[in-house]
C-alpha positions as CSV (number, residue, x, y, z in Angstrom):
1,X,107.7,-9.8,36.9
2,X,105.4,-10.5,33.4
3,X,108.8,-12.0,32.2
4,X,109.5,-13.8,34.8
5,X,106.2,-15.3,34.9
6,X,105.4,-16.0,31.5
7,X,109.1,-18.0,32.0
8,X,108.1,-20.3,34.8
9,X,105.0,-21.3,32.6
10,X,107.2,-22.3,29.9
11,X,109.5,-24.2,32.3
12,X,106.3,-26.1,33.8
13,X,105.0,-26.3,29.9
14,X,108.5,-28.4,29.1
15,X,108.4,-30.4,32.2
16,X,105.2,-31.9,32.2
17,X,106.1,-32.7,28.0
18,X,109.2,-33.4,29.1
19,X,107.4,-36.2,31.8
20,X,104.9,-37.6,29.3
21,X,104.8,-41.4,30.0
22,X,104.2,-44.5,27.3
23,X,100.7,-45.8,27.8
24,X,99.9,-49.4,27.6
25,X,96.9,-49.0,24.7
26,X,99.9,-48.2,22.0
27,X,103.1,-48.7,21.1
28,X,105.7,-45.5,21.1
29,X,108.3,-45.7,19.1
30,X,111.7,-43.5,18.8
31,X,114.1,-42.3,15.9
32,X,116.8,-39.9,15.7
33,X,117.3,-40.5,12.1
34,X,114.2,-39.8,10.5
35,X,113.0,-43.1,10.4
36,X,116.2,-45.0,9.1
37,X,116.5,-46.5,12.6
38,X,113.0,-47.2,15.4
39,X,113.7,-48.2,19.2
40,X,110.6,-49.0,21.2
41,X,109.6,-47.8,24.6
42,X,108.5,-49.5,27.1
43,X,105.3,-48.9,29.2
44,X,105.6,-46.4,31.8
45,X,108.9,-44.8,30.3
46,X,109.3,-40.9,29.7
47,X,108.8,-39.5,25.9
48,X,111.6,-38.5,24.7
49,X,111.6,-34.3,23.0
50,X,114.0,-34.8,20.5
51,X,114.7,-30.8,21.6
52,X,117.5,-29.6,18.3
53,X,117.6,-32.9,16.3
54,X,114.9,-32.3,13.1
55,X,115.2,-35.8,12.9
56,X,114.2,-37.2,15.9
57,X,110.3,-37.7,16.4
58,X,108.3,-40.3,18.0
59,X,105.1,-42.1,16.8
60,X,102.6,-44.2,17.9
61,X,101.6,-47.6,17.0
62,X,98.2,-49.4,17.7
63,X,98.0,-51.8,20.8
64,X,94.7,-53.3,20.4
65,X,93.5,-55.9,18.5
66,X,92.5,-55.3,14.8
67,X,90.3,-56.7,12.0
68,X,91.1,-56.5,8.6
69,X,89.6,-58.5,5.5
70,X,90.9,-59.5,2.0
71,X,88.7,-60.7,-1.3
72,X,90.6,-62.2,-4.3
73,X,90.7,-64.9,-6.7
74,X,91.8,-68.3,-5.7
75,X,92.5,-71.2,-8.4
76,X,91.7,-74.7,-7.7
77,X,93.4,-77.8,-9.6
78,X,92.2,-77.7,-13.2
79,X,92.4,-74.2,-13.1
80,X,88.9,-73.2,-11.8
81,X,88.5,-69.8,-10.2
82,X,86.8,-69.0,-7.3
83,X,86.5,-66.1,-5.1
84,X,88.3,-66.4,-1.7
85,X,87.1,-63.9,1.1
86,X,88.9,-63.7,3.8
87,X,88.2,-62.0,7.3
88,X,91.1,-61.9,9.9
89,X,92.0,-60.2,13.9
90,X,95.4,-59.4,14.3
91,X,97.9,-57.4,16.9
92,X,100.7,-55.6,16.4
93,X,103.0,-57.1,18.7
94,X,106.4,-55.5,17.2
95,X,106.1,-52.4,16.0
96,X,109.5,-51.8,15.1
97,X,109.0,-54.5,12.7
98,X,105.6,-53.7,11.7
99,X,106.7,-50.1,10.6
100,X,109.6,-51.5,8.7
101,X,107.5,-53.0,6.4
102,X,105.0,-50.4,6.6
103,X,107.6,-47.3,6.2
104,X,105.1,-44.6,5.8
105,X,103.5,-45.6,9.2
106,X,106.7,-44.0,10.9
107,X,106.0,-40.3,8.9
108,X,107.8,-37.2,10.6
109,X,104.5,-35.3,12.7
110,X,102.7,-38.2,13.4
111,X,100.6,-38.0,16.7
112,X,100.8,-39.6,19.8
113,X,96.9,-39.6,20.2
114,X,95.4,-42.3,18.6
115,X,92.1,-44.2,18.6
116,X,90.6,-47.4,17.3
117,X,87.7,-45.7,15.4
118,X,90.5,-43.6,13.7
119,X,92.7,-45.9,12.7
120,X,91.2,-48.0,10.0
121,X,91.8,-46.1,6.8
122,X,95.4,-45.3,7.8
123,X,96.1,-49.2,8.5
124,X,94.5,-50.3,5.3
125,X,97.4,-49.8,3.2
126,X,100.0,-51.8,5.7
127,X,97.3,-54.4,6.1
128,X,97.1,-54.9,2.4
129,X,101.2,-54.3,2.0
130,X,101.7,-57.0,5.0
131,X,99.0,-59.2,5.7
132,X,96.3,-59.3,2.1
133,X,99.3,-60.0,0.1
134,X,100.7,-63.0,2.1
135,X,97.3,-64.5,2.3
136,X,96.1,-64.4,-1.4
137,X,99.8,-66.2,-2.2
138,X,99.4,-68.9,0.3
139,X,95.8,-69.1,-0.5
140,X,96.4,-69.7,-3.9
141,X,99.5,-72.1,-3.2
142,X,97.6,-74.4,-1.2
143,X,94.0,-74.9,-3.3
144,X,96.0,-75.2,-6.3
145,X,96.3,-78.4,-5.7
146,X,92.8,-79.6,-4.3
147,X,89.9,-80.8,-6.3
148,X,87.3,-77.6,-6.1
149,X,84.8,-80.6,-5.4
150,X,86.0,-81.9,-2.5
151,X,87.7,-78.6,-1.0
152,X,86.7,-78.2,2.8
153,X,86.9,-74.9,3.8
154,X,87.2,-75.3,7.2
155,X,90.5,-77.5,6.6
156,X,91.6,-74.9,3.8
157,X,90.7,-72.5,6.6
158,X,93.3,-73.8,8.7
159,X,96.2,-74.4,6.8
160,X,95.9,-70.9,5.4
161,X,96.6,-69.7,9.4
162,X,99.2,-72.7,9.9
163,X,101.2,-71.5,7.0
164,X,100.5,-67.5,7.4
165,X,101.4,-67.6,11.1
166,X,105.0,-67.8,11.5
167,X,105.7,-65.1,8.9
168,X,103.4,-62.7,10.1
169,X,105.0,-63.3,13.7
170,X,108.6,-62.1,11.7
171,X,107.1,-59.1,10.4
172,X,105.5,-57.7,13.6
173,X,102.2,-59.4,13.5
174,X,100.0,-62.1,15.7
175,X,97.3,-63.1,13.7
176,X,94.3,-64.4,16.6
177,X,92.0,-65.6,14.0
178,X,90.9,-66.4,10.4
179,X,87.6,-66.7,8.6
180,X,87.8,-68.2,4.9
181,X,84.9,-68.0,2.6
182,X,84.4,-69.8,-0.9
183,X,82.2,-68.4,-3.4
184,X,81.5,-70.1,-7.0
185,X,80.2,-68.9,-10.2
186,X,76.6,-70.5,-10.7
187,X,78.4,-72.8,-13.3
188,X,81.0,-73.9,-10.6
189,X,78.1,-74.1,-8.0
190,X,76.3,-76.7,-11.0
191,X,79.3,-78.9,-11.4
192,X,80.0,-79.2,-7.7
193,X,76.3,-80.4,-7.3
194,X,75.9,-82.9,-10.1
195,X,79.2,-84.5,-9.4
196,X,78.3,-84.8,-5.1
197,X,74.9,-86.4,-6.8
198,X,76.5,-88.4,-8.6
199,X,78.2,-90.3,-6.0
200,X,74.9,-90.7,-3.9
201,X,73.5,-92.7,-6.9
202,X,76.5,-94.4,-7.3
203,X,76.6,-95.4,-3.6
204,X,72.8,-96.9,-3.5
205,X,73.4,-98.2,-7.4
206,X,71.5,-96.4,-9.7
207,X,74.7,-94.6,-11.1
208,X,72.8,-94.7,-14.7
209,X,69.9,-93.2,-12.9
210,X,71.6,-90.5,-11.3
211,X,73.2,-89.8,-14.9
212,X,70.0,-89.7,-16.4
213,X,68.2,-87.1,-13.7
214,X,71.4,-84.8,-13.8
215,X,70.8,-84.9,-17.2
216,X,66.8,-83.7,-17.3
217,X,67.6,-81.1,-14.9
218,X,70.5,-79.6,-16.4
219,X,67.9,-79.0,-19.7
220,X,65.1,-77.9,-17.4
221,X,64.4,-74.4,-18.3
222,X,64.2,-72.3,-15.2
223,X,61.6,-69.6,-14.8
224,X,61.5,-66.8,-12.9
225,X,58.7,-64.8,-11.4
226,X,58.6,-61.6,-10.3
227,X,55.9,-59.7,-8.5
228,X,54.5,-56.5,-9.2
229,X,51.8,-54.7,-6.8
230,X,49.7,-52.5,-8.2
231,X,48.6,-49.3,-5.9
């Protein structure tokens, strides 16, 4: 009687494994060749065991949106540096895709349980593998040719996504949005200044003038004081 019991629990144990659906929050994906080969499954469709074959095994994907962010070194024309930060929200909308570029992503033993606040170390790597390393080379590509004086960021801003999207789309990825910051060295920051002041003098005519102020306050020792309270 025991045996028979204990063997009706197993049976129920398979079957309701055995019934385990795809949810709609991730992306379950299939192999029956350790990983040389994915297939994805749709919502709502059973999970399959693999019972006997040591190299099927499923894993799970991320369907959520994600944010990721990259900070490099960009050159302008001239060859000035400056530091490009980058902040970005992206989707994996092919996994199978995704996880070819990302092979250890698609590790025998992965679980099918997984959660936005755990995910962030374990997509770091693919993010830098398949999304940081396509935006510092287009990045770079298109402010090597602007002045680092007349650079708008907003416009850099945008052709960065224009140029980013359609191969991030290839490789498994919608990217929803992109946030570009430009930081210069103080010497940079100098030069950017007394060259947009120059042009205001020249515009109202006192170009000579404007040369002359630049000048004086390029000298100007700057002094800096600092505070101290006493108890």
């Amino acid at each position: 009687m025991k045996k028979l019991l204990l063997a009706s629990v197993l049976v129920a144990s398979a079957l309701l494994v055995g019934c385990a659906r795809t949810p709609a929050n991730v992306h379950v994906i299939s192999t029956t060749d350790c990983g040389a080969n994915w297939v994805k499954l749709d919502t709502g469709n059973s999970i399959p065991k693999h019972t006997g074959n040591v190299c099927g095994y499923n894993t799970a994907i991320p369907n959520w949106p994600m944010a990721g962010d990259s900070v490099f070194k960009t050159q302008f024309k001239m060859g000035v540096l400056s530091t490009a930060r980058i902040s970005y929200s992206y989707t994996i909308v092919n996994p199978v895709a995704f996880v070819n570029e990302a092979r250890y992503l698609g590790k025998m033993g992965s679980s099918l349980e997984i959660a936005a606040d755990t995910v962030g170390g374990k997509y770091e790597m693919a993010e830098n593998i398949i999304i940081d390393k396509l935006l510092r080379e287009q990045t770079t590509e298109i402010t090597r040719e602007l002045d680092v004086v007349d650079a708008n960021p907003a416009e850099v801003e945008d052709a960065i996504f224009k140029k980013v999207k359609d191969t991030l789309e290839k490789k498994g990825v919608v990217l929803s949005d992109l946030a570009l910051v430009i930081e210069n060295d103080e010497q940079t920051k100098l030069a950017i200044d007394s060259a947009t002041a120059i042009r205001v003098y020249e515009a109202a005519g006192i170009k000579e003038v404007g040369k002359a102020v630049i000048t004086a306050r390029a000298g100007a020792t700057q002094i800096t004081v600092n505070e101290k309270n006493d108890k």
